[in-house]
N, C-alpha and C positions, 0 to 999 in steps of 0.2 A: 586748493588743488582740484582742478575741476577733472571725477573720474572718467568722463571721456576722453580725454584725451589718453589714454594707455588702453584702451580698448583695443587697440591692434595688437599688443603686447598679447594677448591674453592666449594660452596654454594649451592650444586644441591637440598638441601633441602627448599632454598629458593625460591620462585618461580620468585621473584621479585627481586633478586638480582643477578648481572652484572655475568657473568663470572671472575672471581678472577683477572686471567692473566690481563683480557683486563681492568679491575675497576685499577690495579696498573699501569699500563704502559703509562694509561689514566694521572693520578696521581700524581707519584712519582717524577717526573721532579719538578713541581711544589711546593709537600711536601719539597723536598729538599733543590731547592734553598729558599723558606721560612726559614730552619733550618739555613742554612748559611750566609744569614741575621740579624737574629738576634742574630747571634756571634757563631756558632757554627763552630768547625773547620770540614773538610773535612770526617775526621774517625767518628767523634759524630753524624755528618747530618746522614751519612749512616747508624749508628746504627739506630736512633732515627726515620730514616725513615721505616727502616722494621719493628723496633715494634711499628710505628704507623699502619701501614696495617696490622699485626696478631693481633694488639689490635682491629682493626675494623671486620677484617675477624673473630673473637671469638666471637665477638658480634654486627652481620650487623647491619646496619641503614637502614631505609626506606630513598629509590634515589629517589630526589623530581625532582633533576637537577644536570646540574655537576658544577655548580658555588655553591651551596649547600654543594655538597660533599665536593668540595674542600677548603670548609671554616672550615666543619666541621673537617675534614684532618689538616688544619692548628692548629686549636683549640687541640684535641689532640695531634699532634706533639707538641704542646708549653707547654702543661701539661706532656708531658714525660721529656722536655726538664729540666724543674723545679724538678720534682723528681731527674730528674739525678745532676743538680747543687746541690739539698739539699743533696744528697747519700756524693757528693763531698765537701761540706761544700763551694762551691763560688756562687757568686754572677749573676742572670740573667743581662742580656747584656741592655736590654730596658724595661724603668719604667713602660709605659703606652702602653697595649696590645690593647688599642682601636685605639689608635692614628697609633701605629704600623700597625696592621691590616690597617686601610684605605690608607695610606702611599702605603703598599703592592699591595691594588688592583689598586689604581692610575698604577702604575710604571706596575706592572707585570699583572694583569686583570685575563682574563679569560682564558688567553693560557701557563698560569707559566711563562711567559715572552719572550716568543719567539719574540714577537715583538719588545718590546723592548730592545734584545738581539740583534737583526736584526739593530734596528735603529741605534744602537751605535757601531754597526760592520761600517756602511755606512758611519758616522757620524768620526769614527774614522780615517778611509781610505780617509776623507777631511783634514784632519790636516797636517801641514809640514811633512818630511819625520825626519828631528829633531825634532819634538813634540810628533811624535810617539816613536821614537828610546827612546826618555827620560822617557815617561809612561812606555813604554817596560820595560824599563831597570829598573825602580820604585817597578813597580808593579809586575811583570813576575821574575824578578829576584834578585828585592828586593835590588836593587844597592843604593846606599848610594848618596847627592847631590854631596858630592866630586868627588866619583866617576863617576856620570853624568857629572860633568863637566868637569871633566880632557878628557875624550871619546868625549864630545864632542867640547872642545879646549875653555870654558868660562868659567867665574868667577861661585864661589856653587850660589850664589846670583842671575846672569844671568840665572843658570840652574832652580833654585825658582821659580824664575819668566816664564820662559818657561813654566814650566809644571803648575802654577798656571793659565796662560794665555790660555793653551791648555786644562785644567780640565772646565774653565770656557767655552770653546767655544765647547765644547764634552756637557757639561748640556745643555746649550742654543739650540744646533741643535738637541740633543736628546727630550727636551719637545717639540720642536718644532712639530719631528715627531710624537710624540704620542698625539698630539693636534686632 
């Protein structure tokens, strides 16, 4: 979502309210990966995130703080997210938005997750150069255990066990850092 374009939107009637640009840019990192968490695919987050900010920029809120905003950002985005499964007749992703939510700010806090974005970039780059190549190949490109293990010359089984060995020492060093 490119923020100029809502730069005309932005609030000069409010006296107390942020510059538009600098309130989304502040924001939407954050909004977003939120959306994609709780199951949204890549096209849905980005919708669901611009009309969470033209739903907020139509009708500001009083800025207490940005840990504030950005809960109230979450809350909205998760009530667009529900209209849009109800418009679609399917099912939200997570039962309990409380539980959700605190999960969130554990993990991701007050910077939309940069840190712990950071930690698992660090954390990752500790793993075998085969424990990476297999998440790679997992997750990046969606390769199949067969195929992990034919690339990498061991049984689908071996390859299981790799990436379940390597998922577990990626959590461990990841809470570690955010401790």
């Amino acid at each position: 979502m490119k923020v100029d374009s809502l730069d005309a939107t932005s609030r000069t009637d409010y006296p107390d309210w942020p510059d538009a640009a600098e309130f989304i840019e502040k924001h939407q990192t954050g909004v977003w990966r939120f959306l994609r968490a709780i199951g949204c695919d890549g096209s849905l987050a980005d919708d669901l995130t611009q009309e969470t900010f033209l739903s907020v920029l139509r009708r500001p809120i009083e800025i207490v703080n940005d840990a504030a905003s950005a809960s109230y950002l979450r809350r909205v985005a998760y009530h667009l997210l529900i209209t849009s499964k109800r418009r679609s007749a399917r099912t939200v992703v997570t039962s309990s938005m409380e539980v959700f939510e605190k999960d969130w700010m554990r993990w991701a806090g007050e910077d939309s997750g940069e840190t712990a974005i950071d930690a698992l970039t660090d954390c990752f780059e500790r793993l075998t150069d085969r424990a990476q190549l297999a998440l790679r190949m997992r997750f990046s490109e969606q390769a199949t255990r067969e195929e992990i293990a034919t690339e990498l010359g061991i049984t689908e089984h071996g390859a299981k066990n790799l990436m379940q060995r390597a998922k577990g020492l990626l959590r461990e060093c990841v809470e570690a850092k955010l401790r």
